[in-house]
N, C-alpha and C positions, 0 to 999 in steps of 0.2 A: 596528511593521510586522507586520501579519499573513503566518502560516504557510501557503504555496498549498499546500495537503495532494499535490492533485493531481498537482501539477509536481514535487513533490520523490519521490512514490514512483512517479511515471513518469522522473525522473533514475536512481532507484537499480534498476527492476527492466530499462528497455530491456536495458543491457551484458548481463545473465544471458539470455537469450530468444534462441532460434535467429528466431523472427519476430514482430521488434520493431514492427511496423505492426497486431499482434494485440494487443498491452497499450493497456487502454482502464482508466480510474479515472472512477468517478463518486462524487459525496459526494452522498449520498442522504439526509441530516437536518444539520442546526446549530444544536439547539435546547436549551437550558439548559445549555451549556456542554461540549455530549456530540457529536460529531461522529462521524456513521459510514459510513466510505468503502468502496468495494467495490471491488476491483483484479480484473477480466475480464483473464483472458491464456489461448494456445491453449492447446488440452490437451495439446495434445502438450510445451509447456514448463509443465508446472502441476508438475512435480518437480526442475526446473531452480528452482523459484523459491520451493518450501517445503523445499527441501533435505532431506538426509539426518536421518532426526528432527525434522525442521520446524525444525532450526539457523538455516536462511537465510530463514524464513517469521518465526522470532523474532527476529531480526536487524534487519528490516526494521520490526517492529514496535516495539523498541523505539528506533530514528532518528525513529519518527514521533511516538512516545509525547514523546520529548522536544522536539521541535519543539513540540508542543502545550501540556507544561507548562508552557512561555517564555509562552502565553498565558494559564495559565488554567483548559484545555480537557480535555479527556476522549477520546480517539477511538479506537473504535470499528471495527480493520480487517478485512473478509472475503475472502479470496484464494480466489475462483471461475477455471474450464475454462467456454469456450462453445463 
C-alpha cells in the first residue's frame, strides 16, 4: 500500500495551524525513488509549524521520512508561508 505523502502531512500539520483551510501540500516530483513535497501554510502559522529550533518542522519530517522508507523512497520536505 502506498504512502499518500499528502494526506498524511496534511493529518499531522492541520491540529498545529490557527487556519487550517491555509495548509495546502503539493508533491512536486516522484522520480527515482526521491519524492519532493512542499507543505504551503499561512505565514502567520509558519512558526506554529517549524517550532521552536525547527523541533516540530523535524518532527514532522522524520514521520514522513518513515512512511517513505516502508517504500523504498527518499523525500524530500520544504515548509513554505504564502
Amino acid at each position: 500500500m502506498a504512502v499518500d505523502f499528502d494526506k498524511l502531512i496534511k493529518q499531522i500539520v492541520v491540529p498545529l495551524v490557527v487556519s487550517p483551510d491555509d495548509v495546502h501540500v503539493k508533491t512536486l516530483s516522484d522520480e527515482d525513488g526521491l519524492v519532493h513535497v512542499q507543505l504551503l501554510v499561512n505565514e502567520a502559522d509558519l512558526g506554529r509549524v517549524i517550532g521552536k529550533g525547527g523541533k516540530i518542522a523535524s518532527a514532522i519530517r522524520t514521520i514522513v521520512y518513515a512512511g517513505a522508507s516502508k517504500e523504498g523512497k527518499r523525500v524530500h520536505l520544504d515548509i513554505d508561508a504564502y
